[in-house]
C-alpha positions in Angstrom: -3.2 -15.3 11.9 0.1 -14.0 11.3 1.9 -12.6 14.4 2.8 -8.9 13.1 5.5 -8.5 16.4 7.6 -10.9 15.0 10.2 -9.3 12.6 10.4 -10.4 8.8 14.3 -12.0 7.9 15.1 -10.6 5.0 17.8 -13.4 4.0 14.9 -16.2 4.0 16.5 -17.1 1.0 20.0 -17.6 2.3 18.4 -20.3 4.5 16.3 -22.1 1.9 18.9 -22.3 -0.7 22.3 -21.9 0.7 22.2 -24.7 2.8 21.3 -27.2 0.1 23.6 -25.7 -2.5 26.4 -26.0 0.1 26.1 -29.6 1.4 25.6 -30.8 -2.3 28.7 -29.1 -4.2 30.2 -30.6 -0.7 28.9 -33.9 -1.3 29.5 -33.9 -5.0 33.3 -32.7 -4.5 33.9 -35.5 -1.4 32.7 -38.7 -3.6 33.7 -37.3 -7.2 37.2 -36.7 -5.7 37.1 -40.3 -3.8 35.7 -42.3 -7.5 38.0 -40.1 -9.6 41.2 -41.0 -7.6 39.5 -44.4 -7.5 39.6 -44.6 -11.0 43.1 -42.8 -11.7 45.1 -44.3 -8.9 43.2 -47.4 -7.8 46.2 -48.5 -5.2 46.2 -45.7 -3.5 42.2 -45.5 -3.0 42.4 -49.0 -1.4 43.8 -47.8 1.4 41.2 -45.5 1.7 38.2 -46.9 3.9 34.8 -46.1 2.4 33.5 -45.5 5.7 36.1 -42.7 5.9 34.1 -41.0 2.6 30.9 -41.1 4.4 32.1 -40.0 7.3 33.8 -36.8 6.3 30.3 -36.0 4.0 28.6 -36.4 7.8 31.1 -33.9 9.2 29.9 -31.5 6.2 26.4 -31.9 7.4 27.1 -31.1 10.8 29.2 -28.2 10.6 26.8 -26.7 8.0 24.0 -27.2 9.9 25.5 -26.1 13.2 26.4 -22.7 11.3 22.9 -22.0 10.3 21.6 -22.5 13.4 24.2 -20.1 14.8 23.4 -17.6 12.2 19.9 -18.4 13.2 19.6 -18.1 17.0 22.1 -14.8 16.2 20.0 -13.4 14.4 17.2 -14.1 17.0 18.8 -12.2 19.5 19.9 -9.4 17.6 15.9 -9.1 17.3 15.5 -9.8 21.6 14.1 -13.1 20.8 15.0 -16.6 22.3 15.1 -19.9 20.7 11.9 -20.7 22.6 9.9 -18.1 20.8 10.3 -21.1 17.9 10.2 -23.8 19.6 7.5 -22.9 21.6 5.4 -19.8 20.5 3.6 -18.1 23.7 1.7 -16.2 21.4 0.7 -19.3 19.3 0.9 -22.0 22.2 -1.9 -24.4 22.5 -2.4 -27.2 24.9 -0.2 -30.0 24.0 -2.3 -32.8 22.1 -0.9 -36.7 22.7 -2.9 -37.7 19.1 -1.3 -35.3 16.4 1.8 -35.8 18.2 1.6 -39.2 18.7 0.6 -39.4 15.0 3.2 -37.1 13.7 6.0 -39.7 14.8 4.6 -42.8 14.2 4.0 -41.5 11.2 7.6 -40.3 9.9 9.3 -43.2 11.4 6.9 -45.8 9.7 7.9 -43.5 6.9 11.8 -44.2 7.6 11.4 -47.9 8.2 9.7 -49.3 5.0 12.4 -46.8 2.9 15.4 -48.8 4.9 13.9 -51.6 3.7 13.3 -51.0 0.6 16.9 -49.7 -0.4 19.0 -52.4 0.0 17.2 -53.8 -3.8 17.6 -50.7 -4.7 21.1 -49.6 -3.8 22.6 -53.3 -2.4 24.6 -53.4 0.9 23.4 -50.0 1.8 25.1 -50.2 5.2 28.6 -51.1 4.0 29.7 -47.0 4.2 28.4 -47.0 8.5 30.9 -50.6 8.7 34.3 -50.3 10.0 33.4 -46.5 12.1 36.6 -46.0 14.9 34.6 -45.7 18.0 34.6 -42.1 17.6 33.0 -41.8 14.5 30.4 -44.3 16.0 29.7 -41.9 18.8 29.7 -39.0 16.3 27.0 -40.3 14.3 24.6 -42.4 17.2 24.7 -39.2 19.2 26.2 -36.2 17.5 24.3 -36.4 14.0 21.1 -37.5 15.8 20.7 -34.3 17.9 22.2 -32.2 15.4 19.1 -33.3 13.1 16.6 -32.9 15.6 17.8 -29.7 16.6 19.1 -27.8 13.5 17.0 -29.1 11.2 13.8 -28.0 12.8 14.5 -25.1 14.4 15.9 -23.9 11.1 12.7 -25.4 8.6 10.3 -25.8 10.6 10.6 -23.5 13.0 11.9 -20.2 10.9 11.5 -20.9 7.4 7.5 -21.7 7.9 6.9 -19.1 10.1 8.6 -16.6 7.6 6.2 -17.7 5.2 3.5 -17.3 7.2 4.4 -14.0 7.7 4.8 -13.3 4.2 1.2 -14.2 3.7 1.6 -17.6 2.0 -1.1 -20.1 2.6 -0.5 -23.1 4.9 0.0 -25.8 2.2 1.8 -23.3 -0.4 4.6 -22.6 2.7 4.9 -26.3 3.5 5.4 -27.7 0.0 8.8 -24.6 -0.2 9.6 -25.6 3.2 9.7 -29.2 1.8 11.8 -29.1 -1.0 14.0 -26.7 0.4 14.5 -29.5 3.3 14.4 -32.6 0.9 17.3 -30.8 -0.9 19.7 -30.5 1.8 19.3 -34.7 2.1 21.0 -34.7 -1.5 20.1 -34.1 -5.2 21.1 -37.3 -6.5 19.0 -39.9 -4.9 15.5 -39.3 -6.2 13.6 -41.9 -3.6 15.7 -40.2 -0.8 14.6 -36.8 -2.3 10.9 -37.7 -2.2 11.2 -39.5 1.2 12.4 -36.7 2.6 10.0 -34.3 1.2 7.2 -36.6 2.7 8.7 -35.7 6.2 8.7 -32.6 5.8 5.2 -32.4 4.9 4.3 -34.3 7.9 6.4 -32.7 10.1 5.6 -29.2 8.6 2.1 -29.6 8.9 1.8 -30.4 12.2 4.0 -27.8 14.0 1.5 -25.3 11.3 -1.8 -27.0 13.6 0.2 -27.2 16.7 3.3 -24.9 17.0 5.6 -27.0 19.1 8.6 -28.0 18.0 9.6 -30.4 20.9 7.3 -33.6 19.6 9.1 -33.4 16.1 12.7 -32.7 17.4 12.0 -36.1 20.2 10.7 -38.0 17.1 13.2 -37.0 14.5 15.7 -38.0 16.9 14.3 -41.1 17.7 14.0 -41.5 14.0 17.7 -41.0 13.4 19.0 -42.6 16.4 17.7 -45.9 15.1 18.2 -45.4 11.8 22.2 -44.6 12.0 21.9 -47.5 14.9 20.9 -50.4 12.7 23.8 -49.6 10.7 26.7 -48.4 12.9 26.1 -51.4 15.0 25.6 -54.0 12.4 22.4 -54.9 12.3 21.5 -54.2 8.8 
């Protein structure tokens, strides 16, 4: 049942699409530039790390998706809501359940694991962009980008953009297939097995903060989730 105290956000929108159309013209601009200067002045590029390339399209991702958040939990306030009235709906809480939770992560890290291992034939030394980080960058993306994701990311799609939906009247499966591709996008237009991956989580992901509004079990497992997935790599071990 939709919750008719909470206020409609008219720019829905801006947050489904901006987001994505941002961090990929971003993307798109940070390695074109890198390959055409590659290309046109090969010397020069060689002293360029490629770690450094993936590193500044990281920095994108963060600022972007700090802003949105911003605008977000601004926007919340303007309204006399907290962050918690996403994270946690009182209106919508129900006891915490260990199995869909339990389920949930298991479930999108499993997800995460056999893709890892699957894209080195696809893609070959996948992990030679994380090799090479300066101690800060290593700290920036084991820490930093972890809790950024886990944070941001759900509290911006699962957290608003669904509920928005719901608001809007849209079924349950109709709101997390949007939600989905709308979240699938920001991950990057070019890869289409990273697109689909990512849609899979958040279909998981979506569907079970739909059944259980609480956002704390996804945010600790999509944390987990990126904290050894950006570990295995940073550190070497892939």
């Amino acid at each position: 049942m939709n919750d008719v105290s909470f206020p409609h956000d008219r720019r829905l929108w801006f947050y489904i699409v901006l987001p994505a159309v941002i961090l990929n013209i971003g993307s798109l601009i940070i390695y074109g530039g890198y390959y055409a200067l590659k290309y046109m002045q090969p010397d020069t590029v060689a002293k360029i790390p490629q770690t450094s390339v993936s590193l500044a399209t990281y920095l994108l991702i963060f600022v972007t998706e700090w802003l949105f958040a911003l605008l977000l939990i601004a926007w919340l306030r303007r309204n006399r809501l907290t962050i918690r009235s996403l994270i946690l709906p009182e209106n919508r809480r129900k006891p915490f359940r260990w199995g869909p939770a339990l389920l949930m992560g298991i479930s999108i890290n499993l997800l995460f694991l056999v893709y890892f291992l699957i894209a080195p034939m696809l893609y070959g030394d996948y992990g030679a962009s994380y090799r090479g980080l300066p101690i800060w960058g290593q700290a920036f993306q084991l820490i930093l980008l972890p809790l950024t994701a886990a944070f941001c990311e759900e509290l911006i799609w699962r957290g608003h953009i669904l509920t928005q939906f719901e608001l809007r009247g849209y079924s349950a499966w109709k709101a997390i297939l949007l939600m989905s591709l709308s979240f699938a996008f920001i991950h990057g237009i070019f890869l289409v097995d990273k697109l689909v991956v990512t849609f899979i989580f958040g279909v998981i992901t979506g569907w079970y903060y739909w059944k259980e509004r609480n956002l704390i079990p996804i945010m600790v497992a999509h944390f987990i989730l990126d904290l050894w997935g950006f570990g295995i790599f940073v550190l070497g071990f892939a």
